[in-house]
C-alpha positions as CSV (number, residue, x, y, z in Angstrom):
1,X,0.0,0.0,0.0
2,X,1.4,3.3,-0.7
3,X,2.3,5.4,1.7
4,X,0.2,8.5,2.2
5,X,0.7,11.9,4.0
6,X,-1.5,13.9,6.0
7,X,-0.8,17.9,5.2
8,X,-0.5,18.2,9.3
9,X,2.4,15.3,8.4
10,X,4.0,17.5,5.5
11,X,6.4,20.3,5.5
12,X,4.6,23.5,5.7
13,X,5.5,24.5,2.1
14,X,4.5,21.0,1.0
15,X,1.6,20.8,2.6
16,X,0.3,24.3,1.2
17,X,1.3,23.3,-2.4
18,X,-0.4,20.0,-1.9
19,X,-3.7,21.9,-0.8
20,X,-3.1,24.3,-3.8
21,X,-3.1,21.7,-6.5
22,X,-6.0,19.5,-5.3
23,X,-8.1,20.9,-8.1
24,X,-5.5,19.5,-10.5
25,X,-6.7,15.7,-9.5
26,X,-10.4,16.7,-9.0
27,X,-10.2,17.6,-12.9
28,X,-8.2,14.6,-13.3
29,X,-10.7,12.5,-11.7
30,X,-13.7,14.2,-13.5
31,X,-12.2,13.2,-16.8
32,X,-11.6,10.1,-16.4
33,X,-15.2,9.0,-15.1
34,X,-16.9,11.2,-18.1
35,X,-14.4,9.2,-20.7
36,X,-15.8,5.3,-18.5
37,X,-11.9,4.7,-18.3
38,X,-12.5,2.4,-15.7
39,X,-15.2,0.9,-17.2
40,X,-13.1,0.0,-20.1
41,X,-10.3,-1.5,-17.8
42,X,-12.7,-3.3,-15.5
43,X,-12.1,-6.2,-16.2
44,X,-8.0,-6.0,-16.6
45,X,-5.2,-4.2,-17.7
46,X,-5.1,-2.3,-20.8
47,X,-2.5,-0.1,-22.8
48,X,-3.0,3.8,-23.2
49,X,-3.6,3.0,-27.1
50,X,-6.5,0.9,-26.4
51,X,-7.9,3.6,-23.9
52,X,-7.3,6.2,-26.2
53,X,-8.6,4.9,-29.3
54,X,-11.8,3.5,-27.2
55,X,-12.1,6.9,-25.7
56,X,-11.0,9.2,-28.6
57,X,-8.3,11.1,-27.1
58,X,-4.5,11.7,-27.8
59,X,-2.4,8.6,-26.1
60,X,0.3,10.9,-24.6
61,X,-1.8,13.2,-23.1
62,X,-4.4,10.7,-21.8
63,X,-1.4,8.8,-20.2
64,X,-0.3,11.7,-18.3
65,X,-3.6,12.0,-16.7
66,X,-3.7,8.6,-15.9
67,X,-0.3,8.8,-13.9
68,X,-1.4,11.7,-12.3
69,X,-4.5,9.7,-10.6
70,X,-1.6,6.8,-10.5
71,X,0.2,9.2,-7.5
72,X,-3.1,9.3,-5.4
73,X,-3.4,5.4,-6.2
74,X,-7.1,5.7,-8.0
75,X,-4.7,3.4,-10.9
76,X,-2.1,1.2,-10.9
77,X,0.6,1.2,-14.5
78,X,2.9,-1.8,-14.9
79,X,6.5,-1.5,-16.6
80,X,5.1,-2.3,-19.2
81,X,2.8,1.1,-19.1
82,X,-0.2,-0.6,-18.8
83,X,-2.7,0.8,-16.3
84,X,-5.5,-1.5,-14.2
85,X,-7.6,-0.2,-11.3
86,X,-6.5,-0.1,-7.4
87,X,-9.4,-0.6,-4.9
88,X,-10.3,3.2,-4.8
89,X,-10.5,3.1,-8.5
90,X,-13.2,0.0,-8.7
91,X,-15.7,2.8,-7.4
92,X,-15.3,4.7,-10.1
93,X,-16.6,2.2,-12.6
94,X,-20.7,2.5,-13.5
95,X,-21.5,-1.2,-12.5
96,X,-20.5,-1.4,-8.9
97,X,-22.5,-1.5,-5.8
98,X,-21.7,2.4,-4.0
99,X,-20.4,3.1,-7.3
100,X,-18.8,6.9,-7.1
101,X,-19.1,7.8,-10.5
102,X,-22.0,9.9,-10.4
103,X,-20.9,11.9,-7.1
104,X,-17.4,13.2,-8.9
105,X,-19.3,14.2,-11.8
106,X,-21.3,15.7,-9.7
107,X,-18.7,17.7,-7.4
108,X,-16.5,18.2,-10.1
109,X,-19.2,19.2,-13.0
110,X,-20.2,22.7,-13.7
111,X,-22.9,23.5,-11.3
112,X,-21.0,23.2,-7.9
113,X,-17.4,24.3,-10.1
114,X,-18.8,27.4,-11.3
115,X,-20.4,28.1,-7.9
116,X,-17.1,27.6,-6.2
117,X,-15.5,30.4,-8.6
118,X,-17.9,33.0,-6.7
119,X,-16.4,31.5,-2.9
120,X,-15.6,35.4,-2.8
121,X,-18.8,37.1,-3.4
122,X,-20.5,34.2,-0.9
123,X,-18.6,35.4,1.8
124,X,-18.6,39.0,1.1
125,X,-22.2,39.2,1.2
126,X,-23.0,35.7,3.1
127,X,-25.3,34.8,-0.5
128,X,-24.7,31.4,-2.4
129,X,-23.2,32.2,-6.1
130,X,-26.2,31.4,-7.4
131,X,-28.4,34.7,-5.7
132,X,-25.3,36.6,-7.5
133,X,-26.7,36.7,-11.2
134,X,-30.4,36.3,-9.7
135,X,-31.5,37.0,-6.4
136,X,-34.9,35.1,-6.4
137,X,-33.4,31.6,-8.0
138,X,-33.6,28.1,-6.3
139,X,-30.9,26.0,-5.7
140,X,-32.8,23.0,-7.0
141,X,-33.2,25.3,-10.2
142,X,-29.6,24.8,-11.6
143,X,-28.8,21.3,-11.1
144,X,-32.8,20.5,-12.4
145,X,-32.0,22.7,-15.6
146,X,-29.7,20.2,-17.5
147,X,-31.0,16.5,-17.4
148,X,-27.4,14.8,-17.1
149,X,-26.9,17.3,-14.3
150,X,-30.2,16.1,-13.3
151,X,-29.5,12.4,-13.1
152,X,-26.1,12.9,-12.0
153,X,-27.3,15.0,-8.8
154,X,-29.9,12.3,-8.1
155,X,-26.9,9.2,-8.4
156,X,-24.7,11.5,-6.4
157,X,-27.0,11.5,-3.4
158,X,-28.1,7.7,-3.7
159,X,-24.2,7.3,-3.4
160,X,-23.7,8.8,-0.9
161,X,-26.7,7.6,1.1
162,X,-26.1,4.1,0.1
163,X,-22.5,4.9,2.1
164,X,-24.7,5.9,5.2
165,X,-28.0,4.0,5.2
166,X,-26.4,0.8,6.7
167,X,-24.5,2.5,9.8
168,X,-27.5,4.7,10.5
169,X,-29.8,1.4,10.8
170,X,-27.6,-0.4,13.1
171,X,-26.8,2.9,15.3
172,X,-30.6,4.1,16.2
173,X,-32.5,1.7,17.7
174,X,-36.1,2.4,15.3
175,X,-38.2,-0.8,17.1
176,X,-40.2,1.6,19.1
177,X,-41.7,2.8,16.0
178,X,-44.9,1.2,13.5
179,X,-44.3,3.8,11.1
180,X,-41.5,5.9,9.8
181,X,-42.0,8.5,6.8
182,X,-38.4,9.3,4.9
183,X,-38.7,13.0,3.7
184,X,-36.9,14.1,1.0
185,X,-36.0,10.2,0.6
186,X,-35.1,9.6,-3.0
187,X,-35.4,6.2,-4.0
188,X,-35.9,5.1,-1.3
189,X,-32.3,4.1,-0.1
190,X,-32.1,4.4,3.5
191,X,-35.8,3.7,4.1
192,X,-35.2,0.3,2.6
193,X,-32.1,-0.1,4.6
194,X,-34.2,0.5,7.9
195,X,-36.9,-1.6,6.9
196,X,-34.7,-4.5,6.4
197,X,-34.0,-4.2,10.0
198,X,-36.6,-4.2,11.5
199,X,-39.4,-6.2,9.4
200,X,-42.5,-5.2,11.8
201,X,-42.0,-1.3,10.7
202,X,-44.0,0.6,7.5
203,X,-42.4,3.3,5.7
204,X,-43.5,6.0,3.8
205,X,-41.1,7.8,1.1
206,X,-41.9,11.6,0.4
207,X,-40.7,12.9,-2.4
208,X,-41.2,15.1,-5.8
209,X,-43.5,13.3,-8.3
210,X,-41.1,13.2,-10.5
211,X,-38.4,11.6,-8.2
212,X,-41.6,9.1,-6.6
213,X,-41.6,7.7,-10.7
214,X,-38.3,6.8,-10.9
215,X,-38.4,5.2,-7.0
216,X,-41.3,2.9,-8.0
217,X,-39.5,1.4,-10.7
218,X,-36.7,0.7,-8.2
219,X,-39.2,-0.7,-5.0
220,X,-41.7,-2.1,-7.3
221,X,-39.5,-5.0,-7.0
222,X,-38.2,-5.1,-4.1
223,X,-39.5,-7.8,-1.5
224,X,-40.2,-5.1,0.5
225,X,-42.4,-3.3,-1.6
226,X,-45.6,-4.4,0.6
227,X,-44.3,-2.1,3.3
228,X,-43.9,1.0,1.5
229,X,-46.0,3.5,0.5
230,X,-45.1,6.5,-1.9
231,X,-46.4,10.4,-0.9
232,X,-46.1,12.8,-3.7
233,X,-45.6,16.3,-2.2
234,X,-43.7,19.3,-1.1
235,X,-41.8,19.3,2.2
236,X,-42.5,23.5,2.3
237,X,-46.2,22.6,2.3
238,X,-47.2,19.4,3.8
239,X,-46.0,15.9,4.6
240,X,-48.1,12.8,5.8
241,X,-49.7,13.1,9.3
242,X,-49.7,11.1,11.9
243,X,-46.5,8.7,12.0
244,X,-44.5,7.6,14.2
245,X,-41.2,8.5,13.2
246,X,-40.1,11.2,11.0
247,X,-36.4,11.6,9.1
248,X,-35.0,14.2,6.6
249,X,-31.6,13.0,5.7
250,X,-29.3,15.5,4.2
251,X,-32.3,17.9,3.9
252,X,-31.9,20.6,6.4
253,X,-28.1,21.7,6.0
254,X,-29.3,22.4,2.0
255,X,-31.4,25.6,3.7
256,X,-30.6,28.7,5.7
257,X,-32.3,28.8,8.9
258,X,-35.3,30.4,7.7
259,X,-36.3,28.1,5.2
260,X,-34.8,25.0,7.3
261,X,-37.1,26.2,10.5
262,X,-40.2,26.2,7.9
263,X,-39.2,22.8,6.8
264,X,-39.6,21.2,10.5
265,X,-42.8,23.3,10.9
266,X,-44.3,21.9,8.2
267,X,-43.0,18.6,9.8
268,X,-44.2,19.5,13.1
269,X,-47.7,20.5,12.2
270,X,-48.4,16.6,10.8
271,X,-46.9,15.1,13.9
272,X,-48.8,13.6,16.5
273,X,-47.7,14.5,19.9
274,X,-45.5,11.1,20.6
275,X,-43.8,11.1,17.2
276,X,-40.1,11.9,16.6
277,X,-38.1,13.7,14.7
278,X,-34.8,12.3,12.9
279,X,-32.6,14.4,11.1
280,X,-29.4,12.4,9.7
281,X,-26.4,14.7,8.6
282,X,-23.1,15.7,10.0
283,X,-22.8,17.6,13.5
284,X,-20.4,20.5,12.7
285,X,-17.5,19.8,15.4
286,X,-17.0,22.0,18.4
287,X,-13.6,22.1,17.5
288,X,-12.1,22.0,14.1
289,X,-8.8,19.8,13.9
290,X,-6.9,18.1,11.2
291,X,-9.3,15.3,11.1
292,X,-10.9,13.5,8.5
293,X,-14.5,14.2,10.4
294,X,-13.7,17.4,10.1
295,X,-12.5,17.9,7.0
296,X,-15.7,16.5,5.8
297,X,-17.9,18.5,7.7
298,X,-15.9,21.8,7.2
299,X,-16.2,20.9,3.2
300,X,-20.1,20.6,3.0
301,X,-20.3,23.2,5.4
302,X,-18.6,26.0,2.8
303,X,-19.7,23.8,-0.4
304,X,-23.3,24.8,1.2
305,X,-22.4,27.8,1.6
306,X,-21.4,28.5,-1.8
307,X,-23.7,25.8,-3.4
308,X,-27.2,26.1,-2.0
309,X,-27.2,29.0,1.2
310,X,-27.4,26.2,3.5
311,X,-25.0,25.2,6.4
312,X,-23.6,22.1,8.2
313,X,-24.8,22.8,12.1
314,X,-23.2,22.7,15.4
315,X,-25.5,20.7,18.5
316,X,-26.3,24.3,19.3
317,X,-27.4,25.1,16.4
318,X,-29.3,22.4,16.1
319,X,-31.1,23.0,19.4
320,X,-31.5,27.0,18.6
321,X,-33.5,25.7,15.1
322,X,-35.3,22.7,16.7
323,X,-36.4,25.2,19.5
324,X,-38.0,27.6,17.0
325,X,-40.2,25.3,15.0
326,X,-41.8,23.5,18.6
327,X,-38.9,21.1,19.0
328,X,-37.1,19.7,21.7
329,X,-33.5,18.2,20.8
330,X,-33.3,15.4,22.7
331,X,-30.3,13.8,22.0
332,X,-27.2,13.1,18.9
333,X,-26.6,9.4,17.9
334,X,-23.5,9.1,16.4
335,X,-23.1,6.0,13.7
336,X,-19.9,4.6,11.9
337,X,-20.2,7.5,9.2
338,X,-19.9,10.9,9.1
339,X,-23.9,11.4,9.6
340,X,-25.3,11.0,13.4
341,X,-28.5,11.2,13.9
342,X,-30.0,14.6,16.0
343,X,-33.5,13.4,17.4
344,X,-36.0,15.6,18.7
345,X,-39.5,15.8,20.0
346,X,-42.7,17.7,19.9
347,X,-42.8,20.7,22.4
């Protein structure tokens, strides 16, 4: 395995130059999952010619990029310059279970890149980059507007829940619950994940009308299709009343506090008074270190920032917004991932 370096590990000139040229392997990285290079070397080695001529760029070049992902171990090249995929790299390829493919074009595709350009108007005037050309735009509006975008965005976050789902069903105990609505739930990743745990609970998936389609084709077959139920809707509007349990993973932190405190009102209004409310994201640290945790949640904290207006929150925060739509935090479970679970109550 080789050896890696923390930037805390590094000279300090190193470890500045190292930050500096991160977008150097992004773009890298970006490339190489819109050409399906690993796709094409999925199944074994192959020269630069091969990759090039099945992927119509220049040999040279294209093998330059390849060793540049080669130093951060995404590939592997022989002596004999043929290049194969290293664990990391398997995720990169389209046909494998947490497949990451869709999340770097995602992060690395025009929407969040072009956002990121205008990190210096966000924090002169505390705005996402979007508000910048129009001040009345939704977030959802840009990555909605192109359909690859589209699918992308919606692959990204199945990714990334598909990552999560498993560690937050073994680190909440959900057996005190019948019923369990998953807000904002996609296809239904983690609400399957939870219901595989714990076969006497019924889930509810809320979600666009558009996004509830292309969920049905995925449940409708699922063995646990008789358990589900599908709610068209708006979460600014109305959600399903009456449940037991209700989650919003990765929801809130996409809104300021205005818009996030109308959210759980809307929640709060269609809960009866035992009920609970889940919300699974990061806990913004009390203390920022050279950690990994907190290097993730100091990423999606500014990438909200630019990206969507929204922020990652500390337990006080959380407490300040559940306290002004009726709530009472109650407590943080942590799981094995970066997401905990903040659970409150009716108040």
């Amino acid at each position: 395995m080789p050896e890696s370096h923390s930037p805390a590990a590094l000279p300090p000139p190193l470890a500045i130059y190292q930050l500096v040229v991160g977008h150097y392997r992004s773009s890298a990285l970006a490339l190489v999952a819109k050409l399906g290079v690993a796709d094409l070397i999925a199944a074994g080695r192959r020269s630069v010619d091969d990759l090039a001529s099945a992927t119509s760029t220049q040999p040279q070049a294209l093998r330059r990029v390849l060793r540049l992902l080669a130093s951060v171990d995404v590939f592997r090249e022989d002596d004999a310059g043929n290049f194969e995929l290293t664990t990391a790299g398997q995720f990169l390829r389209s046909d494998v279970p947490g497949s990451m493919k869709a999340l770097v074009a995602t992060f690395a595709g025009p929407p969040i890149q072009e956002s990121w350009r205008e990190l210096e108007y966000c924090v002169r005037t505390g705005q996402p980059a979007f508000k910048k050309d129009d001040p009345n735009a939704d977030w959802t509006t840009r990555f909605a507007a192109d359909p690859e975008t589209a699918a992308n965005f919606d692959k990204a976050m199945e990714a990334g829940t598909a990552l999560a789902a498993p560690a937050v069903a073994s680190a909440y105990d959900f057996s005190s619950f019948n019923t369990i609505v998953d807000i904002g739930g996609g296809n239904g990743t983690l609400l399957t994940a939870i219901l595989s745990a714990y076969p006497k609970l019924r889930g509810t998936l809320f979600e666009r009308p558009e996004v509830l389609e292309r969920a049905r084709g995925v449940l409708a077959s699922s063995p646990l299709w008789p358990r589900i139920d599908l709610a068209p809707g708006s979460f600014f509007e109305a959600v399903p009343a009456g449940l037991d349990a209700y989650m919003l993973k990765h929801v809130i932190h996409d809104w300021n506090d205005a818009d996030a405190c109308a959210i759980l009102k809307v929640c709060r209004r269609a809960m009866p008074a035992h009920a609970k409310l889940l919300i699974v994201e990061g806990v913004y640290p009390r203390r920022v270190e050279p950690t990994l945790e907190a290097q993730g949640a100091t990423a999606n904290d500014v990438n909200m920032l630019v990206c969507t207006g929204g922020l990652q929150r500390s337990e006080a925060e959380f407490r300040e917004l559940l306290t002004a739509a009726s709530f009472q935090l109650t407590r943080i479970v942590p799981t094995s991932m970066s997401a905990c679970v903040v659970e409150g109550v009716p108040c």
